[in-house]
NURO-98602 format. One record per residue (C-alpha): residue in three letters; z, x, y. Coordinates in steps of 0.1 Angstrom, whole numbers, plus 2048, in hexadecimal, padded with zeros to 3 digits. Layout:
<paros>
> r, pz, px, py
> ALA, Z, X, Y $
...
</paros>
This chain:
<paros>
> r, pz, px, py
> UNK, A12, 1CF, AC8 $
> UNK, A09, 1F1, ABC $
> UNK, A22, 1F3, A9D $
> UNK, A11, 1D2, A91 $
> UNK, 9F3, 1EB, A8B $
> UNK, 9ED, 204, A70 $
> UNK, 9F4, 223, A75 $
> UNK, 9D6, 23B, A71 $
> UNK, 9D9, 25F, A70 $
> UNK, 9BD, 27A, A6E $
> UNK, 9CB, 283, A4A $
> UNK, 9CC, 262, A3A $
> UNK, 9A3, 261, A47 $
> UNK, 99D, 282, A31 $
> UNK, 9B6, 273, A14 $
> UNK, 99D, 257, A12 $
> UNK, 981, 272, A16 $
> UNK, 98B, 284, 9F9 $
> UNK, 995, 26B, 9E5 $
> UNK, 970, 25B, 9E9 $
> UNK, 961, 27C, 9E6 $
> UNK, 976, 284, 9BD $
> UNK, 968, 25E, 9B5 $
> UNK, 944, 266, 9BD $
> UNK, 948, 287, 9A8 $
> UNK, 957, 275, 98A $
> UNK, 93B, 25C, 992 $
> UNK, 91B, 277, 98F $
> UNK, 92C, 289, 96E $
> UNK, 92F, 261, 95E $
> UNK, 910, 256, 966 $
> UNK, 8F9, 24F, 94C $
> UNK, 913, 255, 92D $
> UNK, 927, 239, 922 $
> UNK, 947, 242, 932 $
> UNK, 939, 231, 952 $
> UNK, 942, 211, 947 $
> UNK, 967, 21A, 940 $
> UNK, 96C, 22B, 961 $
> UNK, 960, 20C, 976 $
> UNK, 97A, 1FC, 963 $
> UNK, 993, 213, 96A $
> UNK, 989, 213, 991 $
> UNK, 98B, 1EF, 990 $
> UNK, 9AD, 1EB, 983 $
> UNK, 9C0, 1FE, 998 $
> UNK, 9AA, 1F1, 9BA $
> UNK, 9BF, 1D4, 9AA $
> UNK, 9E1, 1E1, 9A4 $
> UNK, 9E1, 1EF, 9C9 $
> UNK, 9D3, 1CA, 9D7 $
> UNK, 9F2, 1B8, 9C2 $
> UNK, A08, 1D3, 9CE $
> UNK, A00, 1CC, 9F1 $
> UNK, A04, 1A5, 9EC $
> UNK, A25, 1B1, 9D9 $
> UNK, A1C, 19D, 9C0 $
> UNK, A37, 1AC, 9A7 $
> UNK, A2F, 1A1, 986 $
> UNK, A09, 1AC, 987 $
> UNK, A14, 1CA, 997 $
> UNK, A2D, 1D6, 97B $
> UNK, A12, 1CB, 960 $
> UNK, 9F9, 1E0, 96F $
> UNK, A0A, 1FB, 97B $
> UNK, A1A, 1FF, 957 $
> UNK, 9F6, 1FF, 94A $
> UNK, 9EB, 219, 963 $
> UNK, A06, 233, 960 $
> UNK, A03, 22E, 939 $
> UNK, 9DA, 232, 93A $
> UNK, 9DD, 251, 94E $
> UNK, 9E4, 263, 930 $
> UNK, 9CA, 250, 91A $
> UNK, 9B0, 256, 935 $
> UNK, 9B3, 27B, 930 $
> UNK, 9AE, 278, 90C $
> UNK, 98C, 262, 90E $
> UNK, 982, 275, 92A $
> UNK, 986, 297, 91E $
> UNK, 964, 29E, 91A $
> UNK, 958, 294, 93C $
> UNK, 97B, 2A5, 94C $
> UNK, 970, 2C3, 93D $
> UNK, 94C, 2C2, 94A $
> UNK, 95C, 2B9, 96E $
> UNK, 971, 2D9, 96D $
> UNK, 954, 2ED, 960 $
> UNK, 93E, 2E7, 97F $
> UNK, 95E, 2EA, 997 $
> UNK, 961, 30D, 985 $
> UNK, 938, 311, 984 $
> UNK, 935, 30F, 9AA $
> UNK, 950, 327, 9B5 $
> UNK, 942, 33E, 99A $
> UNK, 923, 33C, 9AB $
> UNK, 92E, 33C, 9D2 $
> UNK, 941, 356, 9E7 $
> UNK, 960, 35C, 9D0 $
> UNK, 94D, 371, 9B7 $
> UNK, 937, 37F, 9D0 $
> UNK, 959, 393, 9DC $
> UNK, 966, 392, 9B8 $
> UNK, 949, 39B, 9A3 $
> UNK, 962, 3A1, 984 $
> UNK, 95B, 378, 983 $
> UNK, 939, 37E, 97B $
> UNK, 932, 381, 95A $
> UNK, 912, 37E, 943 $
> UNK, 913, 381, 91D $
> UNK, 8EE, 387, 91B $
> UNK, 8E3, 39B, 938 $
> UNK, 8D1, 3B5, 91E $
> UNK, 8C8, 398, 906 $
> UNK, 8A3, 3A4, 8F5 $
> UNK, 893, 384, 908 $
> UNK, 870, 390, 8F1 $
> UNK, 87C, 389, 8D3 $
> UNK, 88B, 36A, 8D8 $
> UNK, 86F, 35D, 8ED $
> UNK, 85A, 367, 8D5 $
> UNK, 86C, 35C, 8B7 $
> UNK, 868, 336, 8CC $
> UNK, 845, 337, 8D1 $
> UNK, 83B, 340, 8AB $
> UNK, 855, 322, 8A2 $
> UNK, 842, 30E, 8BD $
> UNK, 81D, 314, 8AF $
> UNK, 82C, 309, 88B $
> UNK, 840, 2ED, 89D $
> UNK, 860, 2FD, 88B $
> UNK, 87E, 2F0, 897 $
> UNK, 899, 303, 8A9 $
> UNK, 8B9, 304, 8C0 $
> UNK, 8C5, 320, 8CC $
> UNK, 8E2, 328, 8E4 $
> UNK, 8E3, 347, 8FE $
> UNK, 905, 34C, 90C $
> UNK, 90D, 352, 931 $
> UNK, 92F, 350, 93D $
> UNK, 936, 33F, 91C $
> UNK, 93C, 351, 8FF $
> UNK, 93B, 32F, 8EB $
> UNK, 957, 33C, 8D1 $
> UNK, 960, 317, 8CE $
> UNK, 93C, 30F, 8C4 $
> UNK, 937, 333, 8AC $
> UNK, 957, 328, 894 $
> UNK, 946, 305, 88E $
> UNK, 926, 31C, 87E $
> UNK, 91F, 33B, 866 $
> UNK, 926, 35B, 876 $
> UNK, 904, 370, 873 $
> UNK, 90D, 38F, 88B $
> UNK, 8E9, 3A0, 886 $
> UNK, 8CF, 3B0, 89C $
> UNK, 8B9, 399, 8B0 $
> UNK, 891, 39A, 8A0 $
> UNK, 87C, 37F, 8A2 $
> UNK, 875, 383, 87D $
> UNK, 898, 37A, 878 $
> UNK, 89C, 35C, 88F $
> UNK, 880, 34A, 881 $
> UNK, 88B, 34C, 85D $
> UNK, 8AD, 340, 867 $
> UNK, 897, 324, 875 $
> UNK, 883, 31C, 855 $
> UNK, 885, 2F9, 847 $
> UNK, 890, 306, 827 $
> UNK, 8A6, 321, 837 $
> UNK, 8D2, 316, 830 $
> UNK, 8D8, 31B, 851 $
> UNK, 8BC, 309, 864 $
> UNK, 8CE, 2EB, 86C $
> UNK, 8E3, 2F3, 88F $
> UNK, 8DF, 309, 8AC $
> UNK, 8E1, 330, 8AD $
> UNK, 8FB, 340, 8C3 $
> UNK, 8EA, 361, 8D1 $
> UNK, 907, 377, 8E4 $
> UNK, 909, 39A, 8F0 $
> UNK, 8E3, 39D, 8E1 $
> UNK, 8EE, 393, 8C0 $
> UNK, 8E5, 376, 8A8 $
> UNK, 90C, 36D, 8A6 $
> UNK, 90B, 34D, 891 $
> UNK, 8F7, 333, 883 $
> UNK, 8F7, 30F, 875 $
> UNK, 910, 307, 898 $
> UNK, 91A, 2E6, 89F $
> UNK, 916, 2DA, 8C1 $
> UNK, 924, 2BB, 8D6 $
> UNK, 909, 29F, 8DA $
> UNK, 905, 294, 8FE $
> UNK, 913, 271, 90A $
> UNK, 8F9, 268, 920 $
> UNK, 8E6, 248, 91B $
> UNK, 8C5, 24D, 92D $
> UNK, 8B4, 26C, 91C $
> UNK, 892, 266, 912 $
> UNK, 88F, 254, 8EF $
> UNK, 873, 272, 8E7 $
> UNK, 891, 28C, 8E8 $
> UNK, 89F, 290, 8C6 $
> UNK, 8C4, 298, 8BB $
> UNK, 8BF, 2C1, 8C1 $
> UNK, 8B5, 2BB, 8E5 $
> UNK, 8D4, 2A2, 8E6 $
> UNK, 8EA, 2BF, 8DA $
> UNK, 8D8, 2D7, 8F1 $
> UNK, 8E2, 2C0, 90F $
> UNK, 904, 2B7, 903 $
> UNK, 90F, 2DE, 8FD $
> UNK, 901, 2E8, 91B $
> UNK, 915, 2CD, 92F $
> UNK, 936, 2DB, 92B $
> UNK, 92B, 302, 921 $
> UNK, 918, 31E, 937 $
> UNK, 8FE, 326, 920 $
> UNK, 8D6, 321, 91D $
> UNK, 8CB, 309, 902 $
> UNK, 8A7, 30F, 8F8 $
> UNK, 89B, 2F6, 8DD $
> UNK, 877, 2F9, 8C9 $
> UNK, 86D, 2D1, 8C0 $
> UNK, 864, 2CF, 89F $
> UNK, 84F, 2B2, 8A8 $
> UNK, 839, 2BC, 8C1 $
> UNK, 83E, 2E3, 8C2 $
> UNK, 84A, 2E3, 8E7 $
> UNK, 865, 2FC, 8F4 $
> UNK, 881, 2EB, 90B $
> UNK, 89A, 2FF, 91E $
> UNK, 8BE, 2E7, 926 $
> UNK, 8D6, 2F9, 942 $
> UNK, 8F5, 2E4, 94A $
> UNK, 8E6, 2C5, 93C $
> UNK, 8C7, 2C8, 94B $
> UNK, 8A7, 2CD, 933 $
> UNK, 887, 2D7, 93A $
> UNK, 864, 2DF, 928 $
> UNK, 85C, 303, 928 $
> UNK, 83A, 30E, 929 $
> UNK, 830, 32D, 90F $
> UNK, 828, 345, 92B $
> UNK, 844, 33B, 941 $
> UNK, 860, 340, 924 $
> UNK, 86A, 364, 923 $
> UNK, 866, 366, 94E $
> UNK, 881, 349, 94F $
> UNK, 895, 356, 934 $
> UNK, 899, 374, 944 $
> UNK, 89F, 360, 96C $
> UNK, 8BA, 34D, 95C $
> UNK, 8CF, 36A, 94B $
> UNK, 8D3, 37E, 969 $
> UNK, 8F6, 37F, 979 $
</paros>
């Protein structure tokens, strides 16, 4: 009477642990962008192919299990994005825990003697003349990828200088800045717009480009709204207002290793 019952081991019970656990993490990255859709799909299918398979339904199980080997490939190509985010905050929290507290070669910051004045300050004149801006402070990042999509600048960081890059009229106004090893490396960047679905309508496309870079890059995002003058900061995705006094204090909190 025992063999008619399955067989449960201790490691199948953390299989199905894991397995639940990667689903939930694909699950949190998806939600809210328009991928979601497309990987409820994807789960569904193959909860099928595995119930045909069990009911050896052959035919249905040949058709779908063609379609999933097949779609493995194509999932990696519509999920790229969101594969890449995953593996950034696999590689985000073991930079941050124990293995680079023992290895501190890991740690790395491309901005740890950035002039935090002049940029802060540069944000608050563009704030009072509700100038718009986007500009990109590298981490652990040093955003080469983004830099070749702009105008290389190399200069010295002023406020003077960040603000007429800013200027309506300036050439290179429209994109981010990518500041680096406390220079003004490029301008005029193009950046990745996010995915998500349920960001406030009030955020316009240079907040959306804030989010979506800072999603699958280590960098701080700080973006002057040419609208209503107020000075958001974006860190993995994640954007909040600034207030004026606070800025060059959590400029400064954020950069350090």
């Amino acid at each position: 009477m025992l063999e008619l019952f399955i067989q449960v081991r201790i490691f199948d019970i953390i299989d199905i642990f894991l397995v639940a656990l990667l689903f939930y993490w694909f699950y949190r990255i998806l939600k809210g962008t328009s991928a979601i859709s497309i990987f409820i799909g994807i789960v569904a299918i193959f909860l099928i192919w595995q119930v045909v398979k069990a009911l050896q339904m052959e035919l249905l199980t040949s058709i779908l299990g063609a379609f999933v080997s097949v779609g493995f490939i194509a999932l990696i190509i519509i999920f790229q994005p969101e594969i890449r985010r995953f593996l950034f905050t696999i590689g985000a929290q073991a930079r941050e825990g124990k293995l680079t507290q023992r290895f501190k070669f890991l740690r790395m910051s491309n901005n740890v003697n950035l002039d935090v004045e002049a940029v802060s300050q540069a944000c608050l004149n563009m704030s009072e003349i509700k100038q718009g801006a986007l500009i990109l402070l590298t981490r652990n990042n040093n955003l080469d990828d983004i830099v070749s999509t702009g105008v290389i600048v190399n200069a010295d960081i002023t406020n003077p200088l960040i603000e007429n890059i800013f200027f309506k009229n300036s050439p290179l106004h429209d994109g981010a800045m990518v500041i680096r090893n406390n220079r003004i490396t490029a301008a005029r960047c193009i950046l990745p717009v996010t995915q998500k679905t349920n960001i406030p309508g009030h955020y316009g496309l240079r907040h959306r480009a804030a989010i979506g870079v800072t999603e699958v890059n280590d960098c701080i995002a700080l973006v002057v709204s040419e609208e209503t003058g107020n000075i958001s900061m974006v860190l993995d995705g994640n954007i909040r207002t600034i207030k004026p006094l606070e800025l060059k204090d959590t400029i400064e909190k954020e950069l350090k290793p």
